[in-house]
mmJSON file of the N, C-alpha and C atoms, coordinates in Angstrom:
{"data_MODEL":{"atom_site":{
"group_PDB":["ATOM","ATOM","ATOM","ATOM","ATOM","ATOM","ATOM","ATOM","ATOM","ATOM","ATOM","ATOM","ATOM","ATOM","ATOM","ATOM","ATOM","ATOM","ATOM","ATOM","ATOM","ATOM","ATOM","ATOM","ATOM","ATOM","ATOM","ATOM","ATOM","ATOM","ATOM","ATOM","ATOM","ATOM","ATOM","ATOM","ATOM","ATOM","ATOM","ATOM","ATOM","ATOM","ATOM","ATOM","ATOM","ATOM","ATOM","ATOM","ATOM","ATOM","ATOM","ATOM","ATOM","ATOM","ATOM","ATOM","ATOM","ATOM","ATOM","ATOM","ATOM","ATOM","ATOM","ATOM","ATOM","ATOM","ATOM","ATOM","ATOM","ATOM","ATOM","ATOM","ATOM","ATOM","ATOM","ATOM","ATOM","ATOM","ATOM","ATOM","ATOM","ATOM","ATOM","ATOM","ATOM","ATOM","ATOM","ATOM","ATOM","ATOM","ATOM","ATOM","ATOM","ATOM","ATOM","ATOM","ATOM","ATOM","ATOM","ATOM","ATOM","ATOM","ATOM","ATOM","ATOM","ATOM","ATOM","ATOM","ATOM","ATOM","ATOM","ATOM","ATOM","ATOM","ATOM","ATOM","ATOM","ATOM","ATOM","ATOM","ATOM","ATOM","ATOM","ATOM","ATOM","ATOM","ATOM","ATOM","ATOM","ATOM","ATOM","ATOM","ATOM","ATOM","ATOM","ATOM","ATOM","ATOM","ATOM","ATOM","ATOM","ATOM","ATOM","ATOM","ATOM","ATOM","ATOM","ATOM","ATOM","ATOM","ATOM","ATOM","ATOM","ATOM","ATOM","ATOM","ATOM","ATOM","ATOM","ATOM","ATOM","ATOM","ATOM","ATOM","ATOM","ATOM","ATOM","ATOM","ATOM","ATOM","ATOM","ATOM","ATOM","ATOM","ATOM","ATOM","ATOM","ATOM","ATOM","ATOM","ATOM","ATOM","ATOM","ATOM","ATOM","ATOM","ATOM","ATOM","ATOM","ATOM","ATOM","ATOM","ATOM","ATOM","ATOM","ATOM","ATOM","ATOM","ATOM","ATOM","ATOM","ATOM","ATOM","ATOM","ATOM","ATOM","ATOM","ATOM","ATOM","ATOM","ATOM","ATOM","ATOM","ATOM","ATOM","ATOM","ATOM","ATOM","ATOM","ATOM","ATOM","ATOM","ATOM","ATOM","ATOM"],
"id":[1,2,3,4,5,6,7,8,9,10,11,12,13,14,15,16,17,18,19,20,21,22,23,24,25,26,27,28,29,30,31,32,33,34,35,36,37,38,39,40,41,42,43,44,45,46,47,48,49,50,51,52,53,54,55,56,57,58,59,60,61,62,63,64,65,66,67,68,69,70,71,72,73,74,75,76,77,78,79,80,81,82,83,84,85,86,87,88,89,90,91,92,93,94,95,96,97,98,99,100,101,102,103,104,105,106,107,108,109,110,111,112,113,114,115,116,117,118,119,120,121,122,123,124,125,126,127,128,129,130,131,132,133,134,135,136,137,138,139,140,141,142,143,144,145,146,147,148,149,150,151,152,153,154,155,156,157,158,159,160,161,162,163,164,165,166,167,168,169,170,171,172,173,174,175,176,177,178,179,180,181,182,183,184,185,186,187,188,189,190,191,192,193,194,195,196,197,198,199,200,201,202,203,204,205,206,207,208,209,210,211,212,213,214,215,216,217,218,219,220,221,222,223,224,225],
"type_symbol":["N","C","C","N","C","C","N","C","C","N","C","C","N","C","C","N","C","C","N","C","C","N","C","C","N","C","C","N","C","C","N","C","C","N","C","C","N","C","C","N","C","C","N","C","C","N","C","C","N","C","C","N","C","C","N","C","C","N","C","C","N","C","C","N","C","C","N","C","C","N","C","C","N","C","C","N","C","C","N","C","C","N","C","C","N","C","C","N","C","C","N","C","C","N","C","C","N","C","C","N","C","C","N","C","C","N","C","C","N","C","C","N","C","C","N","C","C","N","C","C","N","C","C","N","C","C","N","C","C","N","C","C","N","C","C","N","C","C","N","C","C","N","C","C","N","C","C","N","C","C","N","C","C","N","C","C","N","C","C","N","C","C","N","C","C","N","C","C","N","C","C","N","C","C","N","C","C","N","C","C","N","C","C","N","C","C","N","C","C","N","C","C","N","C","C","N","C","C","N","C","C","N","C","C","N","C","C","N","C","C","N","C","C","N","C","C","N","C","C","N","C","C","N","C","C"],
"label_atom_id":["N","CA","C","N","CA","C","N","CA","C","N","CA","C","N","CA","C","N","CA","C","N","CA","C","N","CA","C","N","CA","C","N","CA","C","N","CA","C","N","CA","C","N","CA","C","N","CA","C","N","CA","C","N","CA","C","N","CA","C","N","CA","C","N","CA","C","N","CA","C","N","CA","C","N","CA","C","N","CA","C","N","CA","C","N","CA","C","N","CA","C","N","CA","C","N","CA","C","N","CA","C","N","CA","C","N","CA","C","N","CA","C","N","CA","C","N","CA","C","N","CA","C","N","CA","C","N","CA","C","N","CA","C","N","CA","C","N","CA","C","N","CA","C","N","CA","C","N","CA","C","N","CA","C","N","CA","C","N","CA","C","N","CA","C","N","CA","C","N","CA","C","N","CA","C","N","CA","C","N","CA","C","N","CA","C","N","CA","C","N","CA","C","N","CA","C","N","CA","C","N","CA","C","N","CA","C","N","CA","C","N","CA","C","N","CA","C","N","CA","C","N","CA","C","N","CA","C","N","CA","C","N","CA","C","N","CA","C","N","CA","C","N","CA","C","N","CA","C","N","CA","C","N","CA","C","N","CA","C","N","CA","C"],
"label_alt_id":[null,null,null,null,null,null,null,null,null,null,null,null,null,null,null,null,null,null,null,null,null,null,null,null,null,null,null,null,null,null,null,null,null,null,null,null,null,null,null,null,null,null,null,null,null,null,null,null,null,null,null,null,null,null,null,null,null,null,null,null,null,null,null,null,null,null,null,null,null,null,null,null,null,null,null,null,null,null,null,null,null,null,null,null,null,null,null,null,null,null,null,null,null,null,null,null,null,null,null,null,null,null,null,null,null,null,null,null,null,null,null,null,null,null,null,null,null,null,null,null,null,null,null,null,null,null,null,null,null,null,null,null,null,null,null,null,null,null,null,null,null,null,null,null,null,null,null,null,null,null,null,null,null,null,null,null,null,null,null,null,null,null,null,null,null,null,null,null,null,null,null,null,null,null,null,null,null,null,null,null,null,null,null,null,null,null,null,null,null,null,null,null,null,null,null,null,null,null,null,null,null,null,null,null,null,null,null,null,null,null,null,null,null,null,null,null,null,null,null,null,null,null,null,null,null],
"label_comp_id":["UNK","UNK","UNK","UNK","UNK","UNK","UNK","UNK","UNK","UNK","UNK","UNK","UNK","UNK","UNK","UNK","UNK","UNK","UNK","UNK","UNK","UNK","UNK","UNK","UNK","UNK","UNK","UNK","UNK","UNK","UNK","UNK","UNK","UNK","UNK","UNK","UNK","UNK","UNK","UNK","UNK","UNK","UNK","UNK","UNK","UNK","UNK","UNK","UNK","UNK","UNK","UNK","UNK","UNK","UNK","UNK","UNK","UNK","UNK","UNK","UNK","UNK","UNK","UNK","UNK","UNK","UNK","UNK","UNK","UNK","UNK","UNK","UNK","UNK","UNK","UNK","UNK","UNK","UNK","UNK","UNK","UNK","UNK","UNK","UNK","UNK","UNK","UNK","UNK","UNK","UNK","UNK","UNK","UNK","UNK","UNK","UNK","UNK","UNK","UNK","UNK","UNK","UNK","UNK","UNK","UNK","UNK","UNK","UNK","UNK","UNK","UNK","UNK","UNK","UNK","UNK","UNK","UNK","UNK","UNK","UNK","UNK","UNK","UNK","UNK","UNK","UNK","UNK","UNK","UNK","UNK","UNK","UNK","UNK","UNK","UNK","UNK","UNK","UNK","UNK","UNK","UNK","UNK","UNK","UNK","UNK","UNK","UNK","UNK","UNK","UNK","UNK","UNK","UNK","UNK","UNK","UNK","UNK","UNK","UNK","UNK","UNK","UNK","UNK","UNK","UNK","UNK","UNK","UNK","UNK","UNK","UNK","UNK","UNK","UNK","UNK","UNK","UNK","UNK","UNK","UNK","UNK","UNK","UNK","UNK","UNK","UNK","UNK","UNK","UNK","UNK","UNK","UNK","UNK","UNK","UNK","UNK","UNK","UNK","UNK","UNK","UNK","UNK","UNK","UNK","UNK","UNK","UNK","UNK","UNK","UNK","UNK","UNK","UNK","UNK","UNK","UNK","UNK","UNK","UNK","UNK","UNK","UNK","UNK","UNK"],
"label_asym_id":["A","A","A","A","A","A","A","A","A","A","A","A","A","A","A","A","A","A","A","A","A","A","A","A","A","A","A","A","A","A","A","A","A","A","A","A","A","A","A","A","A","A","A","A","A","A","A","A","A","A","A","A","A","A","A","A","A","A","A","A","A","A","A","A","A","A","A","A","A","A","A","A","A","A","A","A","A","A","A","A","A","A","A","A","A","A","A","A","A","A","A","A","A","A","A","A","A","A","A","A","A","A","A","A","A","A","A","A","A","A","A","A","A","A","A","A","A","A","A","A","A","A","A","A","A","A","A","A","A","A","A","A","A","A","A","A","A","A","A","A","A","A","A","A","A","A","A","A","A","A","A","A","A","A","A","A","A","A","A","A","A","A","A","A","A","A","A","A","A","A","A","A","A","A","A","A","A","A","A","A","A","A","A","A","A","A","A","A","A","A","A","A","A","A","A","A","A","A","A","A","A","A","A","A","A","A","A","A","A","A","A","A","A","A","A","A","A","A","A","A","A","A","A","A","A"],
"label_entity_id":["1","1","1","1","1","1","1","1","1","1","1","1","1","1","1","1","1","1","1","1","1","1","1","1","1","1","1","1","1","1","1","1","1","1","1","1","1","1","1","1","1","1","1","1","1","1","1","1","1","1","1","1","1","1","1","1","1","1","1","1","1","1","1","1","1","1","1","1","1","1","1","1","1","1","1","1","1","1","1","1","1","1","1","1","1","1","1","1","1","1","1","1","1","1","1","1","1","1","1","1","1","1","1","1","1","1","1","1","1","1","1","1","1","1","1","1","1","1","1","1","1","1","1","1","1","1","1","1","1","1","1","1","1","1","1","1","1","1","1","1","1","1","1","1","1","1","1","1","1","1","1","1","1","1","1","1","1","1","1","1","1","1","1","1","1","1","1","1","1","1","1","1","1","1","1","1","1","1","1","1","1","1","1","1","1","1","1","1","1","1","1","1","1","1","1","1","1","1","1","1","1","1","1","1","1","1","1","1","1","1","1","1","1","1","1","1","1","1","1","1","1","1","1","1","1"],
"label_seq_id":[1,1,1,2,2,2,3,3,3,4,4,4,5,5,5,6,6,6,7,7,7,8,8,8,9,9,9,10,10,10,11,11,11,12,12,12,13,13,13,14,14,14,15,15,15,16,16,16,17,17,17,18,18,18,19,19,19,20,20,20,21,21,21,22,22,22,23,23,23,24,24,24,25,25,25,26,26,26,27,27,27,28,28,28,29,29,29,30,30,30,31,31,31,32,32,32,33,33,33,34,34,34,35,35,35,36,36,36,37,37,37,38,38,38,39,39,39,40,40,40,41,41,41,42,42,42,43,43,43,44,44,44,45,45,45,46,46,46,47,47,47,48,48,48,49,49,49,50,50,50,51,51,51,52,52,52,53,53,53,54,54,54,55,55,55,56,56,56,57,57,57,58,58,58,59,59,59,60,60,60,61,61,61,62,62,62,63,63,63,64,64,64,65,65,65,66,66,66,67,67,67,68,68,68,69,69,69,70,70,70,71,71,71,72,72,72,73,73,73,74,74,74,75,75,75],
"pdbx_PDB_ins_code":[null,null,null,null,null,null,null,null,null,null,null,null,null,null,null,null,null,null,null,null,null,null,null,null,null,null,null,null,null,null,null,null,null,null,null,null,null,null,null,null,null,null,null,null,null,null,null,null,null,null,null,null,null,null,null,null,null,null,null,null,null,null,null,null,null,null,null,null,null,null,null,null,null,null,null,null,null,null,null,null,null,null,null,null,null,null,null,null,null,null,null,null,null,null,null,null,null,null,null,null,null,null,null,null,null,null,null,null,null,null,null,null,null,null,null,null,null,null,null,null,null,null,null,null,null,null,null,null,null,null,null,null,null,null,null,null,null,null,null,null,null,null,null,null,null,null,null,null,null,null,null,null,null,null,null,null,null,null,null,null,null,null,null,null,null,null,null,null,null,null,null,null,null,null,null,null,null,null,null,null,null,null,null,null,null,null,null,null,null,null,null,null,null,null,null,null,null,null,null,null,null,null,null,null,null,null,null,null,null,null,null,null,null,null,null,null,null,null,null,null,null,null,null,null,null],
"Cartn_x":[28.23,26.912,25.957,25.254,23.997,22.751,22.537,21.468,20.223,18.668,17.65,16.523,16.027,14.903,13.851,13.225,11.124,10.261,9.317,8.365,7.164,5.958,4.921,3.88,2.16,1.887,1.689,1.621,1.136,-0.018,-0.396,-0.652,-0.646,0.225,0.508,1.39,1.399,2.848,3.9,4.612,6.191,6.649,5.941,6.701,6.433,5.386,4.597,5.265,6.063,6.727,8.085,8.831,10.087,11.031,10.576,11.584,11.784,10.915,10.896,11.387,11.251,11.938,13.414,13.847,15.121,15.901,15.164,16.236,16.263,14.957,15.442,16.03,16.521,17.055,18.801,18.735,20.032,21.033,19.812,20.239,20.603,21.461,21.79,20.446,19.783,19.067,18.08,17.287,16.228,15.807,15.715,15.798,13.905,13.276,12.022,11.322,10.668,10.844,12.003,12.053,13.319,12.694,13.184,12.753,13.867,13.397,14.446,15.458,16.329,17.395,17.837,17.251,18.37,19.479,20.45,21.11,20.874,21.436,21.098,22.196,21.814,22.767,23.162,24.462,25.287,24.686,23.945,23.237,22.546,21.604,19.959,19.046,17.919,16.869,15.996,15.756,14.85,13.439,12.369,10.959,10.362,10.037,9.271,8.241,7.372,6.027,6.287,7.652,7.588,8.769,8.158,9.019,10.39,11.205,12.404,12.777,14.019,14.061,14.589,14.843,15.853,17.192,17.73,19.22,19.498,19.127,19.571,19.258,20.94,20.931,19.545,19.405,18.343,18.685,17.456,17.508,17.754,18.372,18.305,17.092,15.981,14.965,14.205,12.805,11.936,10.685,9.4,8.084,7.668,6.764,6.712,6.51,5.414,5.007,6.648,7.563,8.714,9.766,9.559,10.275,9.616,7.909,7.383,7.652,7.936,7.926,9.078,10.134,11.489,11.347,11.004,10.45,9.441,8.617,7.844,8.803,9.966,10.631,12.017,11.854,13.028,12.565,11.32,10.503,10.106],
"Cartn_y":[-9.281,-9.001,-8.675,-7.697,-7.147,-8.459,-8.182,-9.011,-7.793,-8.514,-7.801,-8.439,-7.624,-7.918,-7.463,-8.214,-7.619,-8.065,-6.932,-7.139,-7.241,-7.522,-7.623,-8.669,-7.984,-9.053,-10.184,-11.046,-12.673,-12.372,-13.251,-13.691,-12.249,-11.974,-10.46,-10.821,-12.887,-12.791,-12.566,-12.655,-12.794,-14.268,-15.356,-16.628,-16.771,-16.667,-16.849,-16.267,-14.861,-14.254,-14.245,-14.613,-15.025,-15.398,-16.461,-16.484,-15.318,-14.79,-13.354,-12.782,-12.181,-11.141,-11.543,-13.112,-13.061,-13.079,-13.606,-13.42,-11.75,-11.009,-9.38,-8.724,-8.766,-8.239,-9.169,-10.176,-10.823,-11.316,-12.218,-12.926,-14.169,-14.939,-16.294,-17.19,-16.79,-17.647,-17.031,-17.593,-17.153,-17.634,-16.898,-17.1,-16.789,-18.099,-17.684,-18.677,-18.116,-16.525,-16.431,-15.153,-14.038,-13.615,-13.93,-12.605,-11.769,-10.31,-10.019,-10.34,-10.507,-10.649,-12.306,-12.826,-13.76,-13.152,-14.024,-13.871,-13.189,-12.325,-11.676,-12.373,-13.353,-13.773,-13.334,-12.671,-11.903,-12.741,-11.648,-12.364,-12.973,-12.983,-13.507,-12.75,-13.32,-12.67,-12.936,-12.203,-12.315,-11.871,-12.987,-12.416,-12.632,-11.512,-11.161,-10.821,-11.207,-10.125,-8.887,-8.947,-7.283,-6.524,-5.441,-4.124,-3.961,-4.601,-4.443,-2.875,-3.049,-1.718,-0.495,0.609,1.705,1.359,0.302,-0.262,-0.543,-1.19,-1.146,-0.091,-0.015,0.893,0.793,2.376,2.082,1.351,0.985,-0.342,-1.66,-1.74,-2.909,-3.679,-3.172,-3.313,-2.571,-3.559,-3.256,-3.559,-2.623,-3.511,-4.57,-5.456,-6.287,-5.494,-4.09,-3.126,-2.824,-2.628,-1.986,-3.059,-4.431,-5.488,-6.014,-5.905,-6.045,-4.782,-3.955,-2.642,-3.334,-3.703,-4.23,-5.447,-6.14,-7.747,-7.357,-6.084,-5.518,-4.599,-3.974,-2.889,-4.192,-5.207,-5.756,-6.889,-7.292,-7.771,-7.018],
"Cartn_z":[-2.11,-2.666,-1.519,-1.789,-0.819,-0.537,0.688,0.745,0.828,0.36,0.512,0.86,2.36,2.989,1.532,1.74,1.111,2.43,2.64,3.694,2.835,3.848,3.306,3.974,4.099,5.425,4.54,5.69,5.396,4.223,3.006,2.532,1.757,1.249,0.325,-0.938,-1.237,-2.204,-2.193,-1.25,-0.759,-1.74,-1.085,-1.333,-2.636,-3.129,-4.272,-5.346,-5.348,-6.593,-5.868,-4.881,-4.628,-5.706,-6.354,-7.498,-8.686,-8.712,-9.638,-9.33,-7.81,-7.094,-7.326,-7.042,-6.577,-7.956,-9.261,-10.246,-10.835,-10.858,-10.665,-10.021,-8.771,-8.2,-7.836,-9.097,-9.339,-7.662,-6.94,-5.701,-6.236,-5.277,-5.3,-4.671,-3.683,-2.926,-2.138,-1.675,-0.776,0.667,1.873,2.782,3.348,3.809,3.911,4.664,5.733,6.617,7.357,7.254,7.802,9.045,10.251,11.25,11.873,12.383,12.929,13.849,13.847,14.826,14.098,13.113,12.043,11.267,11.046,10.375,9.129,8.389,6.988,5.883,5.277,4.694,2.846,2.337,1.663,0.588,-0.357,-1.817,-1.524,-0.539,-0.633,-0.638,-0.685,-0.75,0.476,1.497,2.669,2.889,3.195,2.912,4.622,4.727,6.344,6.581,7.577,7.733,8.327,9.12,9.744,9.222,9.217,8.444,9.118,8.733,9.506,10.181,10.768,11.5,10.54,10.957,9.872,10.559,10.446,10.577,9.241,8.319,7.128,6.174,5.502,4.257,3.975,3.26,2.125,0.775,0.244,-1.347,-0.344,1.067,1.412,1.663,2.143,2.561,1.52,1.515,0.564,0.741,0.319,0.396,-0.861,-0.273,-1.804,-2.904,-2.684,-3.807,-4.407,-3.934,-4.165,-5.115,-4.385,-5.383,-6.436,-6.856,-7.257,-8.817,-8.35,-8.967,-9.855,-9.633,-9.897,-11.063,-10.914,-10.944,-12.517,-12.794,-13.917,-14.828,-14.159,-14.652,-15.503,-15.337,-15.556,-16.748,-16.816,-17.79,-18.841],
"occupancy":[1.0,1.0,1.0,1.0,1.0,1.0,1.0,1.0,1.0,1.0,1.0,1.0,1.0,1.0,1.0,1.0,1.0,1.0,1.0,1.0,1.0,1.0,1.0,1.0,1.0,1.0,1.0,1.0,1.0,1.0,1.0,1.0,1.0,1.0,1.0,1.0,1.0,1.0,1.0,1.0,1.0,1.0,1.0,1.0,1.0,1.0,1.0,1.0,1.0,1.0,1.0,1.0,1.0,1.0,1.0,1.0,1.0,1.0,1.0,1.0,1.0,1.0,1.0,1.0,1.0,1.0,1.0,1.0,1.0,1.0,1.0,1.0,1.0,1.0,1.0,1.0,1.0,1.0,1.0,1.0,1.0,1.0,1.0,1.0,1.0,1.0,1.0,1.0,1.0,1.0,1.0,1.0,1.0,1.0,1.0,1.0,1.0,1.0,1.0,1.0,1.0,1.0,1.0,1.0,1.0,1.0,1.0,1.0,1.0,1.0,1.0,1.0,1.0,1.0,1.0,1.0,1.0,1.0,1.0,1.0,1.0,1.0,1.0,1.0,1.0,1.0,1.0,1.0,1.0,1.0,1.0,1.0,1.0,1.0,1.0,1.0,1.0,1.0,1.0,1.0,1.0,1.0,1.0,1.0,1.0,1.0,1.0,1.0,1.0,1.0,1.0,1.0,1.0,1.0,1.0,1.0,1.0,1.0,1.0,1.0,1.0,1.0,1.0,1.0,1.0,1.0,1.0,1.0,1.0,1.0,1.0,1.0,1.0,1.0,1.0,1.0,1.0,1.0,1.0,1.0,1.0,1.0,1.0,1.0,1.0,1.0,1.0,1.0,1.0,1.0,1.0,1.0,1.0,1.0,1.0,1.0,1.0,1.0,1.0,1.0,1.0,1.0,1.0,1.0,1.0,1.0,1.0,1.0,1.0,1.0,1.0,1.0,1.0,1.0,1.0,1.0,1.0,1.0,1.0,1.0,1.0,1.0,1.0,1.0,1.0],
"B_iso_or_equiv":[0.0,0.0,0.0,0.0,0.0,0.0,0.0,0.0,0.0,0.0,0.0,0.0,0.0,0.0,0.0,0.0,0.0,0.0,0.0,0.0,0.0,0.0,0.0,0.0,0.0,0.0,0.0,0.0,0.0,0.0,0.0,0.0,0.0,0.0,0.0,0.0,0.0,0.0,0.0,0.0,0.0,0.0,0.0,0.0,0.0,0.0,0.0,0.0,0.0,0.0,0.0,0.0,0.0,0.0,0.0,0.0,0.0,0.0,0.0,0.0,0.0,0.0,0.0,0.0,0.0,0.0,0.0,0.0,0.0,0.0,0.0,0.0,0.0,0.0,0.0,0.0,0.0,0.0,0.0,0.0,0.0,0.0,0.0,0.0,0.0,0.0,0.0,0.0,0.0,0.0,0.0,0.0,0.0,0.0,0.0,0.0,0.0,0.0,0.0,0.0,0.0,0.0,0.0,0.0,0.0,0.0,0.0,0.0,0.0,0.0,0.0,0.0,0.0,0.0,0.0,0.0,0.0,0.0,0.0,0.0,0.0,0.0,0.0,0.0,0.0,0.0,0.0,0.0,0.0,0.0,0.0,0.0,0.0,0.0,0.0,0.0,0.0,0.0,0.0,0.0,0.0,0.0,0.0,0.0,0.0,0.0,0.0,0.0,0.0,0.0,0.0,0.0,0.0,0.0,0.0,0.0,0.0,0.0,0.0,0.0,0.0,0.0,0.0,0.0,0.0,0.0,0.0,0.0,0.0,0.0,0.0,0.0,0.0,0.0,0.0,0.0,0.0,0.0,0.0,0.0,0.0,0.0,0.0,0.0,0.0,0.0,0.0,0.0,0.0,0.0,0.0,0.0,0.0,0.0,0.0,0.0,0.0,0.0,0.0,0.0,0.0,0.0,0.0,0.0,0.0,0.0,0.0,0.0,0.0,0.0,0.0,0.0,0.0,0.0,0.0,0.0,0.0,0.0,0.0,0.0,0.0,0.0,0.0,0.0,0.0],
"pdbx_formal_charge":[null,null,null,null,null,null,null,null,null,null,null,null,null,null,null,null,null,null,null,null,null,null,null,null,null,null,null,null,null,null,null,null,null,null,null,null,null,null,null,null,null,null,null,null,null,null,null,null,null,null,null,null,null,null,null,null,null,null,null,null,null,null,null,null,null,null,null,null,null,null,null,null,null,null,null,null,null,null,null,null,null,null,null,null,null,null,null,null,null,null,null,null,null,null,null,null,null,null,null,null,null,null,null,null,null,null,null,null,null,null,null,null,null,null,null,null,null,null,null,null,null,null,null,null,null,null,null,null,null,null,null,null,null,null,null,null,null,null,null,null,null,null,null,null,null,null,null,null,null,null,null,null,null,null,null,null,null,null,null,null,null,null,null,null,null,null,null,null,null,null,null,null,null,null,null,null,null,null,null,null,null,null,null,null,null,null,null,null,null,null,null,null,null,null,null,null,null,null,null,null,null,null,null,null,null,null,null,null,null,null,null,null,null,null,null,null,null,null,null,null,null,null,null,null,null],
"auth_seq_id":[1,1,1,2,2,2,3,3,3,4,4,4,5,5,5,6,6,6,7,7,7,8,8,8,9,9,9,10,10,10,11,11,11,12,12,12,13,13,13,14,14,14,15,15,15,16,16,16,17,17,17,18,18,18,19,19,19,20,20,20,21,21,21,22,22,22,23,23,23,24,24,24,25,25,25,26,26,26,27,27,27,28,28,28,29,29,29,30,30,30,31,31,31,32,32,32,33,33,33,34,34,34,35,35,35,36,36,36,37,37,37,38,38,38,39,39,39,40,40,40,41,41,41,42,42,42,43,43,43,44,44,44,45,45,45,46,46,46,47,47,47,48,48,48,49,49,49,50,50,50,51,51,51,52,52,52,53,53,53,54,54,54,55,55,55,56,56,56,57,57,57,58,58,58,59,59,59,60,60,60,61,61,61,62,62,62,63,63,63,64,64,64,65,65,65,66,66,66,67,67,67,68,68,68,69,69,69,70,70,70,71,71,71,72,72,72,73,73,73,74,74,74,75,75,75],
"auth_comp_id":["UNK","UNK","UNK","UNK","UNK","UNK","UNK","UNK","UNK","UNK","UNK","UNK","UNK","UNK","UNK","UNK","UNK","UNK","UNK","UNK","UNK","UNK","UNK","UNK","UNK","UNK","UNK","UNK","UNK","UNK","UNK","UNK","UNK","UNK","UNK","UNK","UNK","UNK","UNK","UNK","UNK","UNK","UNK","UNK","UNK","UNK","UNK","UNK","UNK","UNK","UNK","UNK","UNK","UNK","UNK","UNK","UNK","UNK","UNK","UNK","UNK","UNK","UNK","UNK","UNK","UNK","UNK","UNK","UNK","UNK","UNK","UNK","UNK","UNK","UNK","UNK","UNK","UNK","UNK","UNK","UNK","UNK","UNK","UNK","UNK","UNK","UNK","UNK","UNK","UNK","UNK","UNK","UNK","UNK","UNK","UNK","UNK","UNK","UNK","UNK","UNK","UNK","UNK","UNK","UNK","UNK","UNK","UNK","UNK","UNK","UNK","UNK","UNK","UNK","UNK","UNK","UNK","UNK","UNK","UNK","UNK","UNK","UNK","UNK","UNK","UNK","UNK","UNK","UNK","UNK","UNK","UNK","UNK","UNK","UNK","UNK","UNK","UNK","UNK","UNK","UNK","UNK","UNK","UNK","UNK","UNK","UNK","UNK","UNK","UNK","UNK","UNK","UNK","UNK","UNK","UNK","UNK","UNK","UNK","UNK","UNK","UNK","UNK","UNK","UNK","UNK","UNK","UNK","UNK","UNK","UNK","UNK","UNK","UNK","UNK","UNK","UNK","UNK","UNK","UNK","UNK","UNK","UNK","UNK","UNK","UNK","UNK","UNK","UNK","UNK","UNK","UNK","UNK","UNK","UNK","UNK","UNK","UNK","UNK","UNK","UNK","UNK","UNK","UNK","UNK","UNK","UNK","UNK","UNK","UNK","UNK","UNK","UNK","UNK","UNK","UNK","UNK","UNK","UNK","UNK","UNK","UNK","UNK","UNK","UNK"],
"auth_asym_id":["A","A","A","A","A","A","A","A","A","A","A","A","A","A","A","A","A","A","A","A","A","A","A","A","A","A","A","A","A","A","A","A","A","A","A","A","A","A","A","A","A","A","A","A","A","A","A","A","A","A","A","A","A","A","A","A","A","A","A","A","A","A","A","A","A","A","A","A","A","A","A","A","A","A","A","A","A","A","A","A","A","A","A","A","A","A","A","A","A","A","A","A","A","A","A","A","A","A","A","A","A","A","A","A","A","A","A","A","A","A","A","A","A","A","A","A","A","A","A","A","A","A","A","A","A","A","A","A","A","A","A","A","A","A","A","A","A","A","A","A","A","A","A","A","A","A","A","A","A","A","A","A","A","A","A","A","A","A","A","A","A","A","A","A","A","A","A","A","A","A","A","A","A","A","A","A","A","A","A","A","A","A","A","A","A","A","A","A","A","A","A","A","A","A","A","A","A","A","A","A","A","A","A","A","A","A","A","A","A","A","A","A","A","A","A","A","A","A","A","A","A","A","A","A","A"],
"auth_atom_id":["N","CA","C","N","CA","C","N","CA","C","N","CA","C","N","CA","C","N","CA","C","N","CA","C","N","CA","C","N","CA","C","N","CA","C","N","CA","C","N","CA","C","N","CA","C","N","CA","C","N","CA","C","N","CA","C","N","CA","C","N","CA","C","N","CA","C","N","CA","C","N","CA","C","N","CA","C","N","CA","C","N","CA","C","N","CA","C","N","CA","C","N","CA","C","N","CA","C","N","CA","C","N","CA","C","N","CA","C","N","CA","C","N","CA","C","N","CA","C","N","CA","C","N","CA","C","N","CA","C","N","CA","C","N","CA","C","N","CA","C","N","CA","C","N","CA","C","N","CA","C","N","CA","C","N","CA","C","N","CA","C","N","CA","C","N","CA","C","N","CA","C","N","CA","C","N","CA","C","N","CA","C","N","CA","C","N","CA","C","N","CA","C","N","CA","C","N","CA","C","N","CA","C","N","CA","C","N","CA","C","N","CA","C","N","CA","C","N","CA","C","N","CA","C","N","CA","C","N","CA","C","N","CA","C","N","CA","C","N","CA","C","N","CA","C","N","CA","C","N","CA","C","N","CA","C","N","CA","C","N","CA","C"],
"pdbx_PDB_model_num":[1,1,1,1,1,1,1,1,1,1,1,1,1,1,1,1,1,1,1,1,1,1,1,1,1,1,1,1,1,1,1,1,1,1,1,1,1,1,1,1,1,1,1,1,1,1,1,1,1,1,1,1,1,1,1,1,1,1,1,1,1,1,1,1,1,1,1,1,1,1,1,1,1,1,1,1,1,1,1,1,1,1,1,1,1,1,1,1,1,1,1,1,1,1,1,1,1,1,1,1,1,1,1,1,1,1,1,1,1,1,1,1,1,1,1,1,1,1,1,1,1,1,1,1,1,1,1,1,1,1,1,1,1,1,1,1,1,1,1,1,1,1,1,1,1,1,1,1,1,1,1,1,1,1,1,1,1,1,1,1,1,1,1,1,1,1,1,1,1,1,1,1,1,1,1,1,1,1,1,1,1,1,1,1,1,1,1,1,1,1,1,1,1,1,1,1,1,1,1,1,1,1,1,1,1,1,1,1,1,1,1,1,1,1,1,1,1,1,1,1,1,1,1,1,1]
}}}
């Protein structure tokens, strides 16, 4: 299973809709905070303040607007 970063600055609702995010986007768990150069762990959900790099696939990485988008489309 894919894991997926969501970025988004500090106080933008990362932690706050985490559990939304993570049962829409059908994760096991949540990893929070994520920074770069941690571990990415398989079926979680990772919440960061910085925009990770273009090393991950795309859909891996996301802005909160983007999991948020997800999280309304699935309700």
């Amino acid at each position: 299973m894919e894991a997926i970063i969501v970025h988004g600055p500090q106080g933008s609702g990362k932690t706050r809709n985490a559990e939304a995010i993570r049962t829409a986007l059908v994760l096991n768990g949540i990893v929070d905070p994520w920074v770069p150069g941690d571990a990415v762990l398989p079926g979680h959900l990772h919440l960061t303040n910085v925009n990770p790099s273009e090393d991950f696939r795309p859909g891996t990485a996301m802005s909160l607007e983007a999991a948020m988008h997800k999280v309304r489309a699935r309700n």
